[in-house]
C-alpha positions, -999 to 999 in steps of 0.1 A, spaced: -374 905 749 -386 919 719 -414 911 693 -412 895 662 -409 920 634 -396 928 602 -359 927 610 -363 894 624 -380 880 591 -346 893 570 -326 875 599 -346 842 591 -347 847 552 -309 859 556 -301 825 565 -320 805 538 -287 814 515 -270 794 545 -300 764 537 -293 766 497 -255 761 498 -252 735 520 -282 715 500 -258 724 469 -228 712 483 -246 681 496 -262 673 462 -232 676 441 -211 661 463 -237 631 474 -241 631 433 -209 623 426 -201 600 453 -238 586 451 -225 575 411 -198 555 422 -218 541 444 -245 528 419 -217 519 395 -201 497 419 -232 480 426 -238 471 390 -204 461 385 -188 426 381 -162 431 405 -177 411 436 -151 433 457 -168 469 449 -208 459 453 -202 440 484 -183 476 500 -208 497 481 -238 475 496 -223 479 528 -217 516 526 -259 520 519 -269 497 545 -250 518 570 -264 552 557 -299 543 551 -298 525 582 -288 547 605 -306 587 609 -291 617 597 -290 633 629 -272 610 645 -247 607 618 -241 647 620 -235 639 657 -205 610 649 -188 631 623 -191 669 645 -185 653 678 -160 622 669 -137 640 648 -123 656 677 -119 625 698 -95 615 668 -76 650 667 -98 670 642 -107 704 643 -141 706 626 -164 734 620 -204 728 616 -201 735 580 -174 707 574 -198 688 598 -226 689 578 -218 688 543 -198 656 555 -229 639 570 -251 653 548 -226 644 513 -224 606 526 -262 605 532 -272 615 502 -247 598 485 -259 561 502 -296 574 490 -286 585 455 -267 556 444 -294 537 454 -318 554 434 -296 554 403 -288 518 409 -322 511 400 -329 534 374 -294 511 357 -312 482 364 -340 493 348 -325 494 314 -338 461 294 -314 437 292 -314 437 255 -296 470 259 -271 453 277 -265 426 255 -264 447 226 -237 469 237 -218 433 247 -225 423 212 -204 451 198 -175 440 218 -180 471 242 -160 467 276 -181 475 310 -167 513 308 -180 519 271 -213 502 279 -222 524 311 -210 554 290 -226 553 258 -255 530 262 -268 523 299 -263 555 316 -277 582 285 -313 560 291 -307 553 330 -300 597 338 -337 600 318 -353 573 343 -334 589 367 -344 630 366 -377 627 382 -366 610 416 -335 622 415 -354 660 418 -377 645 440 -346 639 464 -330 670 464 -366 680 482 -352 656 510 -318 673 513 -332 711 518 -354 698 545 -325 675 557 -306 704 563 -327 718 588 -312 688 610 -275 709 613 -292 732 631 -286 706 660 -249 711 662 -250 747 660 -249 754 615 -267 786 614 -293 776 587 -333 783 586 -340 764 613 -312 774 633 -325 809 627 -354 806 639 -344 793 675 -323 820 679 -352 846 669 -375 824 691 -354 823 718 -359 864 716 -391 871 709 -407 839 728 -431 839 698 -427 803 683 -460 806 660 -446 837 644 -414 823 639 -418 790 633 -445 796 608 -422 819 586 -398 787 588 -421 766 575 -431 789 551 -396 794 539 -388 757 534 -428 755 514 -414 782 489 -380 768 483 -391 727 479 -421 732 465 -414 746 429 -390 713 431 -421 690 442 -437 704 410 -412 702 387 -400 662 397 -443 653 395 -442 671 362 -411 653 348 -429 620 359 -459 626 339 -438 637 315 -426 604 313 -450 581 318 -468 599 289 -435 591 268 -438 554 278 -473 554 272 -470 559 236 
């Protein structure tokens, strides 16, 4: 057993580059995915919202955690090798995705409906209206909660810890598992994740002043 020191601080802050890359991979990916979503939910085809409704009511309704346990553990059972990292930036893509699309669904629906029946004045098809009139003002409504989210993913990742993703979290059980000193370590954790989310808290509470100010005038 040895005490918690320096070396174990680097091991910790060592694995926050672990922490930032799967939050990036989850965000883009959950972004892109998360877009489709919210377009098929605002689309005319009764087809695409019904599966896209269905695909949010399963992610938002069921935890993370036990999602990363379905996709790490049940791949196998169907004949898949899969690594944590696939693991996790599966669970964590199609989690944020459900939550994203969600948000940006609203933020399309938000858009008066004078917009929309502007754009349908011009003779615009449902592809030249999202592109050049609904989504430019619906990605401005969008900005603040969408930063607000990516707050939820870093923290979220702490969760792949559970099937073995060597992140902050996971980092700090195997230094506490060493040093038997779960105040030091899991203090520096916390610490870690303050310093990484909060400039994010920040900037999403600024953007929404920002706004508000903007709508204000």
């Amino acid at each position: 057993m040895r005490t918690f020191g320096f070396p174990e601080f680097l091991f910790i802050l060592e694995a926050a580059q672990w922490t930032l890359a799967l939050s990036a991979i989850a965000f883009v990916g959950g972004a892109v995915l998360g877009l489709a979503i919210a377009l098929a939910r605002t689309s005319e085809n009764k087809a695409a919202r019904a599966l896209s409704t269905g695909f949010i009511q399963v992610f938002q309704g069921t935890p993370l955690l036990l999602q990363l346990f379905l996709i790490f553990f049940g791949a196998p059972v169907l004949g898949l090798e899969i690594n944590p990292w696939i693991a996790a930036g599966v669970a964590l893509i199609l989690n944020s995705a459900a939550f994203l699309g969600e948000i940006w669904r609203g933020c399309i629906e938000a858009i008066p409906r004078g917009q929309w029946e502007a754009a349908e004045a011009l003779n615009l098809d449902y592809g030249a209206r999202m592109r050049d009139v609904v989504l430019p003002q619906a990605f401005k409504i969008a900005l603040p909660p969408t930063v607000g989210y990516l707050v939820q993913i870093i923290k979220g990742t702490s969760l792949a810890a559970i099937i073995g993703f060597t992140e902050i979290t996971r980092a700090g059980q195997i230094i506490n598992n060493a040093t038997f000193q779960p105040l030091h370590v899991f203090t520096t954790v916390a610490a870690l994740y303050f310093v990484i989310c909060w400039p994010l808290s920040l900037l999403a509470a600024r953007m929404e002043r920002k706004r508000a100010r903007a709508l204000a005038r």
